[in-house]
Biopython code that builds the backbone (N, CA, C, O; Angstrom):
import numpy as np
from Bio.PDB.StructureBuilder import StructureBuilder

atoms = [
    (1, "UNK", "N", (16.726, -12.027, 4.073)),
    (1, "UNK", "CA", (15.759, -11.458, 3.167)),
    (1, "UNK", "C", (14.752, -10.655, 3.992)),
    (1, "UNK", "O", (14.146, -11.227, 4.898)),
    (2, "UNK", "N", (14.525, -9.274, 3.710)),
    (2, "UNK", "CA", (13.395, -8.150, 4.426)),
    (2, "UNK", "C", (12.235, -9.199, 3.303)),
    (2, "UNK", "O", (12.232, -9.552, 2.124)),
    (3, "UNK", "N", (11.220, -9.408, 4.701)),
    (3, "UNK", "CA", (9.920, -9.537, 3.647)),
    (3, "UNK", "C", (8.887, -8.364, 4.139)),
    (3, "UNK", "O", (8.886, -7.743, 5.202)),
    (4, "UNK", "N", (8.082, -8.276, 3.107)),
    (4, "UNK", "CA", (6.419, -7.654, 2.823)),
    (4, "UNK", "C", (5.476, -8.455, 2.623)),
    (4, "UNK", "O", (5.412, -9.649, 2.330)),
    (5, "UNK", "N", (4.465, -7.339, 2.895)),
    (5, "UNK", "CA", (2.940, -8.376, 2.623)),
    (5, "UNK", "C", (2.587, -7.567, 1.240)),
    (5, "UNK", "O", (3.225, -6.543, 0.996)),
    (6, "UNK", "N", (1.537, -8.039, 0.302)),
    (6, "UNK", "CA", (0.958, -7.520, -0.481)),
    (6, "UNK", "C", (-0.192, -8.249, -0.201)),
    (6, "UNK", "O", (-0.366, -9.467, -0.229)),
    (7, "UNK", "N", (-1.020, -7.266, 0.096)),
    (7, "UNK", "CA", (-2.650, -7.624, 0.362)),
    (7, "UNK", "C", (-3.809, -7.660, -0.815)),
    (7, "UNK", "O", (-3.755, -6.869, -1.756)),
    (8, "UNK", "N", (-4.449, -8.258, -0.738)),
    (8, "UNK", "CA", (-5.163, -8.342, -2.160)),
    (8, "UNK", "C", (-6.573, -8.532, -1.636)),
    (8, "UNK", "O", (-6.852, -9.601, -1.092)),
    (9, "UNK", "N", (-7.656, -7.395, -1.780)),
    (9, "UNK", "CA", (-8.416, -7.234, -2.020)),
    (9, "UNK", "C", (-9.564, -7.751, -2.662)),
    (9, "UNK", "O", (-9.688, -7.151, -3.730)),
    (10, "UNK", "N", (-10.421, -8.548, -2.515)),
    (10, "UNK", "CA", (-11.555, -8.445, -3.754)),
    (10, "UNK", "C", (-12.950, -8.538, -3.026)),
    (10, "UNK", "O", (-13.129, -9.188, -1.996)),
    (11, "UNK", "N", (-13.828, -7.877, -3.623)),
    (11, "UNK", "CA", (-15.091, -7.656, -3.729)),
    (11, "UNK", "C", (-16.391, -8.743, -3.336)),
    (11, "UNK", "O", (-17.005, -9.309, -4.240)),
    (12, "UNK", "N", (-16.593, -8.873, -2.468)),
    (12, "UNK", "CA", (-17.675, -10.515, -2.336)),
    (12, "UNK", "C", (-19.202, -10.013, -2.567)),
    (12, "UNK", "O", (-19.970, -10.521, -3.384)),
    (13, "UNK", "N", (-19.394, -9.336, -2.030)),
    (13, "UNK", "CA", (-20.868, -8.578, -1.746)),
    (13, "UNK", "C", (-20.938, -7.369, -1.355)),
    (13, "UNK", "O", (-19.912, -6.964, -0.810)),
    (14, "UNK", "N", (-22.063, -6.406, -1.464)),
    (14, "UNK", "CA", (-21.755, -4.966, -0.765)),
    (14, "UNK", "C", (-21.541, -5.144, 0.921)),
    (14, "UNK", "O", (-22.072, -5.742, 1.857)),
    (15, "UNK", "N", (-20.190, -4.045, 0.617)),
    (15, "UNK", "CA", (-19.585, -3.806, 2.101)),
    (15, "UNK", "C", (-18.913, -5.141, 2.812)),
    (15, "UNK", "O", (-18.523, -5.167, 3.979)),
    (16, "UNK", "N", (-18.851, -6.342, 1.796)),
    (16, "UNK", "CA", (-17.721, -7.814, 2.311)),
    (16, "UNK", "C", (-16.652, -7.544, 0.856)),
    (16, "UNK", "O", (-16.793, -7.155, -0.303)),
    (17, "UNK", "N", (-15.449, -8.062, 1.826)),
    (17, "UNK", "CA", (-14.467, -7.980, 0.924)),
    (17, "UNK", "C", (-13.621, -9.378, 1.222)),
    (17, "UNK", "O", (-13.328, -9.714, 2.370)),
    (18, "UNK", "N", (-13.348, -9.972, 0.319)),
    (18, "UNK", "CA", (-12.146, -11.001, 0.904)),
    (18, "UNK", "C", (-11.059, -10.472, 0.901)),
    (18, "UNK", "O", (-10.698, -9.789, -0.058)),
    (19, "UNK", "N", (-10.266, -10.679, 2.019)),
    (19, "UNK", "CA", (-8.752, -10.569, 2.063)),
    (19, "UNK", "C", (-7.834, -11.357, 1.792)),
    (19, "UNK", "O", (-8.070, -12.467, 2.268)),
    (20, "UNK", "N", (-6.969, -11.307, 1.292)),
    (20, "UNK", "CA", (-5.416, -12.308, 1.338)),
    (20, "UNK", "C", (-4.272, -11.390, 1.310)),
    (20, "UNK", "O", (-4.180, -10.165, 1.237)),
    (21, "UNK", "N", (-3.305, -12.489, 1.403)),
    (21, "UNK", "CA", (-2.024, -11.515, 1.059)),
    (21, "UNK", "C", (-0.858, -13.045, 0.715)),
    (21, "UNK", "O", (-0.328, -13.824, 1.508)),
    (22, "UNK", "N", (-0.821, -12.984, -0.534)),
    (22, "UNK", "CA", (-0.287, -13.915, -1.533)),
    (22, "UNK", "C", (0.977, -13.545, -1.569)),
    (22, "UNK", "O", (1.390, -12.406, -1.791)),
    (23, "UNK", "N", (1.806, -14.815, -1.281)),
    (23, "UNK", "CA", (3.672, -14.623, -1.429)),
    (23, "UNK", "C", (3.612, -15.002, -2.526)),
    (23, "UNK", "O", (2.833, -15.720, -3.154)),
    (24, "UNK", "N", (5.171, -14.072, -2.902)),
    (24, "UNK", "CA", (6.325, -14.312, -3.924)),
    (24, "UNK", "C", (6.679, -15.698, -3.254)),
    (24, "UNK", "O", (6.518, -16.084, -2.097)),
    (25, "UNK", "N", (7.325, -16.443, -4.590)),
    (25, "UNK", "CA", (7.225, -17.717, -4.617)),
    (25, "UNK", "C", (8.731, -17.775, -3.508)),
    (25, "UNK", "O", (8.790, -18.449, -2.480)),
    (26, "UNK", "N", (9.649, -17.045, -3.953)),
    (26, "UNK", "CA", (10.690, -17.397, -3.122)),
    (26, "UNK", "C", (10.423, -17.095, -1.942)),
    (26, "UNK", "O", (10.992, -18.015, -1.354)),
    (27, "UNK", "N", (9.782, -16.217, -0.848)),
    (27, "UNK", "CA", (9.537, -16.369, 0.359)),
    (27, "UNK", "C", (9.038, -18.033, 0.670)),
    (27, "UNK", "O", (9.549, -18.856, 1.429)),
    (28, "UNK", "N", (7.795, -18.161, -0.268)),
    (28, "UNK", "CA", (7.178, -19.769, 0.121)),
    (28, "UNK", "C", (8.276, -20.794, 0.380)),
    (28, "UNK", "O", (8.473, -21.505, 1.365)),
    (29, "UNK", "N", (8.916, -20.682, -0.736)),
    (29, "UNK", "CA", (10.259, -21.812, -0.770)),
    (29, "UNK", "C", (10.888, -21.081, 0.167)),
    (29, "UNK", "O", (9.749, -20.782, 0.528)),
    (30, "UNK", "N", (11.508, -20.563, 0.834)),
    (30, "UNK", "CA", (12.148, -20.041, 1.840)),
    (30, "UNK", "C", (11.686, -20.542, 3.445)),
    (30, "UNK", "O", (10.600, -21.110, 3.327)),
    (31, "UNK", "N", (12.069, -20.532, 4.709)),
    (31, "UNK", "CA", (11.727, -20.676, 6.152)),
    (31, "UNK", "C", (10.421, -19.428, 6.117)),
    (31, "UNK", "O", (9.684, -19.321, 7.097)),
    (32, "UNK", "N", (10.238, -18.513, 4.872)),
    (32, "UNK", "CA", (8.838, -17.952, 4.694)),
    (32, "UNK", "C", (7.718, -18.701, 4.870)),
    (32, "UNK", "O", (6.944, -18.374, 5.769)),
    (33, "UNK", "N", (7.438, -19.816, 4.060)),
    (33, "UNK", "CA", (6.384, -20.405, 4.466)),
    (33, "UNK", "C", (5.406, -20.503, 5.485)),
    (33, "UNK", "O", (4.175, -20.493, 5.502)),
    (34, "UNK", "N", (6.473, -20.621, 6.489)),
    (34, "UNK", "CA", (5.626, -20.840, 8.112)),
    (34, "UNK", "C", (4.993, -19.394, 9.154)),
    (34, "UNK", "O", (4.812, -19.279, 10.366)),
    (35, "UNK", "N", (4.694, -17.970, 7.381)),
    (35, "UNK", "CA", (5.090, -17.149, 8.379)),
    (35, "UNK", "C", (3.029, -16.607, 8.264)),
    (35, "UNK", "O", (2.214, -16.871, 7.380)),
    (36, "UNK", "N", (2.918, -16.084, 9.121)),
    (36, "UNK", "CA", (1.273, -15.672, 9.110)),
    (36, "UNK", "C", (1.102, -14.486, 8.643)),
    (36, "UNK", "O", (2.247, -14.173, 8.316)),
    (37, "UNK", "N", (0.202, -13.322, 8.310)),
    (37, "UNK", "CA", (-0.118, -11.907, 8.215)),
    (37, "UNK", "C", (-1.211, -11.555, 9.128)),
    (37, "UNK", "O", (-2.299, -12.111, 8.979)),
    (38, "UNK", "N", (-1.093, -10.972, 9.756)),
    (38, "UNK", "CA", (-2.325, -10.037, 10.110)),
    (38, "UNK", "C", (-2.645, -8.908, 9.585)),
    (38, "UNK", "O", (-1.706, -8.122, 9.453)),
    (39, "UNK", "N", (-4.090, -8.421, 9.097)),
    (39, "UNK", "CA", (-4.504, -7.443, 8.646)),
    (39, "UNK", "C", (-5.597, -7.011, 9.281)),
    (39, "UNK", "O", (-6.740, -7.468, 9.268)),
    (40, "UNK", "N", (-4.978, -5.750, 10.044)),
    (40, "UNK", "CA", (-6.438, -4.772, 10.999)),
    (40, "UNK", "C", (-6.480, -3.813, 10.027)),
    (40, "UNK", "O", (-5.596, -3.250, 9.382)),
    (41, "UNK", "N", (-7.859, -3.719, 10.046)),
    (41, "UNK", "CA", (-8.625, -2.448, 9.244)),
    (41, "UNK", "C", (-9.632, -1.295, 10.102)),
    (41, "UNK", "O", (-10.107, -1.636, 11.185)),
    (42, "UNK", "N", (-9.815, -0.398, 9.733)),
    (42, "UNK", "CA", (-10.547, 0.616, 10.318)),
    (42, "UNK", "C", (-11.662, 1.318, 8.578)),
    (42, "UNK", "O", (-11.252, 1.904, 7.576)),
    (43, "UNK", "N", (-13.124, 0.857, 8.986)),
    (43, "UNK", "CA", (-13.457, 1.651, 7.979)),
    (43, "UNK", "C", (-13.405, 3.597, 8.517)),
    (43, "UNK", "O", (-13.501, 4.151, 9.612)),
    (44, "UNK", "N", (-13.244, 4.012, 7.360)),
    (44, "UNK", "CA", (-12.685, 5.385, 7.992)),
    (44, "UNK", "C", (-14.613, 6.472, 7.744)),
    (44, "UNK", "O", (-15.036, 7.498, 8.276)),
    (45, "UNK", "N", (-15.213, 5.516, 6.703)),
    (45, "UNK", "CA", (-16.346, 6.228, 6.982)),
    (45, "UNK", "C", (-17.284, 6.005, 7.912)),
    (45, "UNK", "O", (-18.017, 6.733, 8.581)),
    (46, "UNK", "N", (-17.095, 4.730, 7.809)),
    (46, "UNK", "CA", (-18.418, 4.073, 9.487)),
    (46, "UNK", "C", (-18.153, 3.923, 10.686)),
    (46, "UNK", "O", (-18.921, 3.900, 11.648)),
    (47, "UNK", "N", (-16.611, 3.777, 10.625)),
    (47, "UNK", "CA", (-15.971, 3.434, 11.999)),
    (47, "UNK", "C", (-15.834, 2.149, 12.635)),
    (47, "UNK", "O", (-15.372, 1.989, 13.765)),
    (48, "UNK", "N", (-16.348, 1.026, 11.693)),
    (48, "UNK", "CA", (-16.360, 0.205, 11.591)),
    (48, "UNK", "C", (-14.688, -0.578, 11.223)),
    (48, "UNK", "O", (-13.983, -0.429, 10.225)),
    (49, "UNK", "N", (-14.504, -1.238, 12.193)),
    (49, "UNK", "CA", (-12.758, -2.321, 12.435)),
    (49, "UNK", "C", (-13.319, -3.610, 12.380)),
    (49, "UNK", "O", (-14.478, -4.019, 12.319)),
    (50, "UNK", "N", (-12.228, -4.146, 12.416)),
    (50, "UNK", "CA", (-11.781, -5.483, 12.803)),
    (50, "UNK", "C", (-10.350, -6.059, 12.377)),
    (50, "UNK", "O", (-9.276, -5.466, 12.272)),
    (51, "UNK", "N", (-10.635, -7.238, 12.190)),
    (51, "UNK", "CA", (-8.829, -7.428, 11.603)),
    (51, "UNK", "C", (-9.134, -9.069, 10.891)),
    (51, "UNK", "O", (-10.283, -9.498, 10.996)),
    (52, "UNK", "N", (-8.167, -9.865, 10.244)),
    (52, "UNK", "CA", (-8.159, -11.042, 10.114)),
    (52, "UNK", "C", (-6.833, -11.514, 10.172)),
    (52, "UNK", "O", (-5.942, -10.665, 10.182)),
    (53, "UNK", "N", (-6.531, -12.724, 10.212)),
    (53, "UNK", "CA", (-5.119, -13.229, 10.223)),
    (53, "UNK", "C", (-5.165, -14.640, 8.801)),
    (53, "UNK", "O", (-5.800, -15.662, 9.062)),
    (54, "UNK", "N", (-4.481, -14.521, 7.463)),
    (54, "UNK", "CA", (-4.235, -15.493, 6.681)),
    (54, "UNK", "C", (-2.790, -15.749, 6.672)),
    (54, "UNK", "O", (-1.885, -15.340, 7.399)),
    (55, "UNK", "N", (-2.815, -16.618, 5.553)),
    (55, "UNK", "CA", (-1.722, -17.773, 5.393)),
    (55, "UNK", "C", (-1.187, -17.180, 4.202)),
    (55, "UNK", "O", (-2.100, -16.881, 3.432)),
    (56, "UNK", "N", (-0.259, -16.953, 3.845)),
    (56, "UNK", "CA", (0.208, -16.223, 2.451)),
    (56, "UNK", "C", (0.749, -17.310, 1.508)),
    (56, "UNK", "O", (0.711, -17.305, 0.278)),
    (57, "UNK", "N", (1.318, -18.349, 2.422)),
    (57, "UNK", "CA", (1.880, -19.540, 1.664)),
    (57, "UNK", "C", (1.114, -20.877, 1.351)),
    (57, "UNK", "O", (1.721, -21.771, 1.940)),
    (58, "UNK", "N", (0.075, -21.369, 0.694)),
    (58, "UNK", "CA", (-0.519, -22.395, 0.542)),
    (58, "UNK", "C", (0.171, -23.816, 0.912)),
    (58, "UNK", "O", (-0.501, -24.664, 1.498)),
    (59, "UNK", "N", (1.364, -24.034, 0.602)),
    (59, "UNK", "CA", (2.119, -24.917, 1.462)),
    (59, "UNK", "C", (2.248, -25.226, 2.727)),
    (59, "UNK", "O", (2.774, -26.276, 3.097)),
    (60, "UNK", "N", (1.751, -24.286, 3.558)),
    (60, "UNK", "CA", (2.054, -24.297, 5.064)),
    (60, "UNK", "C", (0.842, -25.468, 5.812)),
    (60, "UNK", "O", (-0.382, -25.365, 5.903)),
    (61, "UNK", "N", (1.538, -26.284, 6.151)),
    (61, "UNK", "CA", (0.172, -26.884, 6.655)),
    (61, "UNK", "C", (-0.094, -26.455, 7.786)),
    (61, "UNK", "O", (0.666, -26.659, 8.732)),
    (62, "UNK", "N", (-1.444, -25.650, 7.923)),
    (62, "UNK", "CA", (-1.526, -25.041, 9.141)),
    (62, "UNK", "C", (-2.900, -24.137, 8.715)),
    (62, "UNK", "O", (-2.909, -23.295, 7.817)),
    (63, "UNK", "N", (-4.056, -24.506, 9.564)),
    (63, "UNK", "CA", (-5.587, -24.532, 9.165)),
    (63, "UNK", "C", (-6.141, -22.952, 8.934)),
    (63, "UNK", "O", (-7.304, -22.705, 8.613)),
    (64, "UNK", "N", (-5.265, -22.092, 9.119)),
    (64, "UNK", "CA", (-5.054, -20.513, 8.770)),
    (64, "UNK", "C", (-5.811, -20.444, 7.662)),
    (64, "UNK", "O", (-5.937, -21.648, 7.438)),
    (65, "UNK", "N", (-6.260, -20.032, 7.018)),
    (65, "UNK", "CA", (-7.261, -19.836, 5.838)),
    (65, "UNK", "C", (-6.337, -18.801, 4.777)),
    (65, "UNK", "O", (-5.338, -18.440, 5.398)),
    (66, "UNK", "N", (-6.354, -18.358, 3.723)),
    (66, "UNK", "CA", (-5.707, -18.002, 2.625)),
    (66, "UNK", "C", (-6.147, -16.744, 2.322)),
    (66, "UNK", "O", (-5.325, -15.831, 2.239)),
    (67, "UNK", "N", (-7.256, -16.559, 2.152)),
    (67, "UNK", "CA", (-8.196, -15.756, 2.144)),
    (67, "UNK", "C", (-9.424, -15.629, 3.108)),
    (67, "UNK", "O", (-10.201, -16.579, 3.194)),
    (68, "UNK", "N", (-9.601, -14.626, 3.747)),
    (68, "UNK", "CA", (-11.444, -14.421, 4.644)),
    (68, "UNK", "C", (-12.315, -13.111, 4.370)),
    (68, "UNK", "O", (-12.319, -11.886, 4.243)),
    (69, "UNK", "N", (-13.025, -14.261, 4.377)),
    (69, "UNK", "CA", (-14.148, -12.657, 3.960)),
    (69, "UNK", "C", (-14.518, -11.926, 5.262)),
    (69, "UNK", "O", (-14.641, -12.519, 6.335)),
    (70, "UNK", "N", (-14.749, -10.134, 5.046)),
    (70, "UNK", "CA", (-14.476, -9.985, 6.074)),
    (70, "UNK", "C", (-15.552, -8.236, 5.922)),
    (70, "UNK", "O", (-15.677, -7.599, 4.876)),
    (71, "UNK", "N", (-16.157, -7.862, 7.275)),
    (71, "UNK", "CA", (-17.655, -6.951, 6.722)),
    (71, "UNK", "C", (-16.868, -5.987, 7.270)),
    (71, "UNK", "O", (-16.657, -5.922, 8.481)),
    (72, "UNK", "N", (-16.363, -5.142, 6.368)),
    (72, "UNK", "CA", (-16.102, -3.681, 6.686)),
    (72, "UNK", "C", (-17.018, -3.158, 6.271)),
    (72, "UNK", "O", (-17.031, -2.194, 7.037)),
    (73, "UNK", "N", (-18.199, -2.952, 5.358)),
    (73, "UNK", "CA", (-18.936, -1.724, 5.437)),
    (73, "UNK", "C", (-18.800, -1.245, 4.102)),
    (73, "UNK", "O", (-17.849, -1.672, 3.449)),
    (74, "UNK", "N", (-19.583, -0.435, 3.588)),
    (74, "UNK", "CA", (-19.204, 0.256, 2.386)),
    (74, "UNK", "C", (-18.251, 1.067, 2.741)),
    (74, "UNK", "O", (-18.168, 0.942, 3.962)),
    (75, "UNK", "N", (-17.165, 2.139, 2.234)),
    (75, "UNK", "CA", (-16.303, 3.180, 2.571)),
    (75, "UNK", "C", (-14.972, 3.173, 2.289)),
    (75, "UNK", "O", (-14.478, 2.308, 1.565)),
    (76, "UNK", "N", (-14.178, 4.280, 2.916)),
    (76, "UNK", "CA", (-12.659, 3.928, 2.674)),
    (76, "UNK", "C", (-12.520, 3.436, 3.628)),
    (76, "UNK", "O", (-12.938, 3.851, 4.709)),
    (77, "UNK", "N", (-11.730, 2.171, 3.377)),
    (77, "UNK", "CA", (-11.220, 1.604, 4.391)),
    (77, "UNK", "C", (-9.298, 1.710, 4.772)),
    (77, "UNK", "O", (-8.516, 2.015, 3.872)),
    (78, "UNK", "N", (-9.031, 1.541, 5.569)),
    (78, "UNK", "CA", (-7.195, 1.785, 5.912)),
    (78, "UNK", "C", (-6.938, 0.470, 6.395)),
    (78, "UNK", "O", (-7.923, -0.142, 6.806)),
    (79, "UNK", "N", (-5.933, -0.047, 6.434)),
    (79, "UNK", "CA", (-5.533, -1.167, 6.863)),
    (79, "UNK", "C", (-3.830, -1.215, 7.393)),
    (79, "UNK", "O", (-3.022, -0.487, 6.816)),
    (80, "UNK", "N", (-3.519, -1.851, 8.181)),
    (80, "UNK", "CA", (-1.976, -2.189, 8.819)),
    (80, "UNK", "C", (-2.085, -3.532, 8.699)),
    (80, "UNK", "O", (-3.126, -4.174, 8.836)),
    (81, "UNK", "N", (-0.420, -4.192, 8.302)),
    (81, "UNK", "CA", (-0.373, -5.673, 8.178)),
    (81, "UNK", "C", (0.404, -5.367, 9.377)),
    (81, "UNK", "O", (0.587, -4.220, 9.784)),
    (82, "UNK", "N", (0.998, -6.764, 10.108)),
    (82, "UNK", "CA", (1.955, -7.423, 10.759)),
    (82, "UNK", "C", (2.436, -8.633, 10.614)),
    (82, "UNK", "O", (1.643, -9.496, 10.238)),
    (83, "UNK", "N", (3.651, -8.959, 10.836)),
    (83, "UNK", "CA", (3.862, -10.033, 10.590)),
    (83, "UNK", "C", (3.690, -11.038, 11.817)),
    (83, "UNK", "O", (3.465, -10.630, 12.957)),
    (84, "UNK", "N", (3.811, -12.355, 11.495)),
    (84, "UNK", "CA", (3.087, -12.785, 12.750)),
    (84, "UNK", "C", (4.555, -14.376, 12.588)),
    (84, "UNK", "O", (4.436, -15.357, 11.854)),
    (85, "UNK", "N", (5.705, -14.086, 13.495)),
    (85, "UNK", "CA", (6.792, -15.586, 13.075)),
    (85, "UNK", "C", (7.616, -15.218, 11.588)),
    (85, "UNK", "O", (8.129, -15.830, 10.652)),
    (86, "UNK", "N", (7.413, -13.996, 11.968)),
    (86, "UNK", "CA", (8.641, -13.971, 10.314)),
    (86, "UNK", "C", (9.947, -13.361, 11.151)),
    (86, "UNK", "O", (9.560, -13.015, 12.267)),
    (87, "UNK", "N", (11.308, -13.129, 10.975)),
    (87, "UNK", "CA", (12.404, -12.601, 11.823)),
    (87, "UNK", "C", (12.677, -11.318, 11.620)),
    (87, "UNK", "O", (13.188, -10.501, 12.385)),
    (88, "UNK", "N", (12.054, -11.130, 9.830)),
    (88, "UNK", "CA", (12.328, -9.610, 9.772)),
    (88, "UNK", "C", (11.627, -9.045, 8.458)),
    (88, "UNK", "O", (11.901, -8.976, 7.260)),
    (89, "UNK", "N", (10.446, -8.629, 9.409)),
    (89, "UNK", "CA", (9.636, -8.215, 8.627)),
    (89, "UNK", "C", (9.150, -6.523, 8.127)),
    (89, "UNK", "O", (8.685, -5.715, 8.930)),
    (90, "UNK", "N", (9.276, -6.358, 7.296)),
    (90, "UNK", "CA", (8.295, -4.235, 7.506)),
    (90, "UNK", "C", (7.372, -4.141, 7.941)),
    (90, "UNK", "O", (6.857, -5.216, 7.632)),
    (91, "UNK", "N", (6.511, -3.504, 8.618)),
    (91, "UNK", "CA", (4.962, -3.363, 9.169)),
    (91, "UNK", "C", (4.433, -2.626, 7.788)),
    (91, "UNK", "O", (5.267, -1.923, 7.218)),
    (92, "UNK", "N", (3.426, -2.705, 7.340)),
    (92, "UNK", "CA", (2.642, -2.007, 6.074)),
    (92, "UNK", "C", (1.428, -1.422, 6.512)),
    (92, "UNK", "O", (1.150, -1.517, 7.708)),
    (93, "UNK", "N", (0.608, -0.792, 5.689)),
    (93, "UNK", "CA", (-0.304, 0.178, 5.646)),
    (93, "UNK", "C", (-0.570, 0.396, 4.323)),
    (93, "UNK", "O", (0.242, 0.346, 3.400)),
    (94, "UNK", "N", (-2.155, 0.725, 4.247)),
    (94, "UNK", "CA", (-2.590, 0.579, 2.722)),
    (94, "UNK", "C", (-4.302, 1.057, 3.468)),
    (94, "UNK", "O", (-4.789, 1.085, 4.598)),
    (95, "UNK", "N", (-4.793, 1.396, 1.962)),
    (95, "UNK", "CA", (-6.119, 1.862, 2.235)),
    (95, "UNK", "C", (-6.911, 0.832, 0.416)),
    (95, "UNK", "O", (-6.421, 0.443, -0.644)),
    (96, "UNK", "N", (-8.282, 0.826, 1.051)),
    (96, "UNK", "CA", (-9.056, 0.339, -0.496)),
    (96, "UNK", "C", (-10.264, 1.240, 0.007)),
    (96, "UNK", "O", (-10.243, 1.913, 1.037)),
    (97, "UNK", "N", (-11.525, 1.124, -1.063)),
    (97, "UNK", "CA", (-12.538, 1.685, -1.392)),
    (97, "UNK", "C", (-13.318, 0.602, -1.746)),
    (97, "UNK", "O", (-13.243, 0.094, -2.865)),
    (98, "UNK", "N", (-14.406, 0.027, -0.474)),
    (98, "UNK", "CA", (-15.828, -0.767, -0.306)),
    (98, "UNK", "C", (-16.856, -0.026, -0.815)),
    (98, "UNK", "O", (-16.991, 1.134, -0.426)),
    (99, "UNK", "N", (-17.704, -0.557, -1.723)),
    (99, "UNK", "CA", (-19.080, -0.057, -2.576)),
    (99, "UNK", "C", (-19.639, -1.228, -2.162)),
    (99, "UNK", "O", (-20.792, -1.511, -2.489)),
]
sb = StructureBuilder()
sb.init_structure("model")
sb.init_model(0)
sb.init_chain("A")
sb.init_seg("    ")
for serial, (resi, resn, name, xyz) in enumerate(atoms, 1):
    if name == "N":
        sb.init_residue(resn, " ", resi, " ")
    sb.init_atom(name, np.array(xyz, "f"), 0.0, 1.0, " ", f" {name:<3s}", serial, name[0])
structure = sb.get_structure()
C-alpha cells in the first residue's frame, strides 16, 4: 500500500495553528500505525519556519502527540510532509493561509 499524509490545519490563536495529519482507518489497522509525519513549514510572508513531528494513528503507543500547536505567524504559509518508518511513502507539499 503507497501511503499519504493529509494534514489538517486549524486555527488556535492569531498566527498559532495546530497541526495534525489524521489516518485513514486502514493504514491504522495496517503495520501503518507505527508510522510518524513530519511537517516543515516556511511562512512565505515573514520568513518565519519550523517544523513538527505527530502521530497520525492514535493507537500507536508512543508519546508523539497527535496534534501541536505551532507559531508560524500570520501569512501564507507552505509546508512539506515526510514520512518518518513508513516503507513507502510519497513526500507531500501543501500551503494554508494564517490570520
Amino acid at each position: 500500500m503507497l501511503w499519504r499524509a493529509n494534514v489538517a490545519v486549524q486555527t488556535r490563536s492569531a498566527g498559532v495553528v495546530s497541526i495534525s495529519a489524521p489516518a485513514d482507518g486502514r493504514i491504522c489497522m495496517s503495520n501503518g500505525y507505527a508510522t510518524l509525519i513530519r511537517v516543515d513549514y516556511v511562512n512565505r510572508t515573514t520568513g518565519a519556519r519550523g517544523g513538527v513531528t505527530v502521530k497520525p494513528c492514535q493507537n500507536f503507543a508512543n508519546p508523539t502527540p497527535a496534534a501541536v500547536d505551532a507559531r508560524t505567524g500570520a501569512g501564507n504559509v507552505t509546508f512539506t510532509t515526510t514520512f518518518v518508518g513508513a516503507p513507502m511513502a510519497v513526500p507531500g507539499k501543501g500551503s494554508f493561509t494564517v490570520r
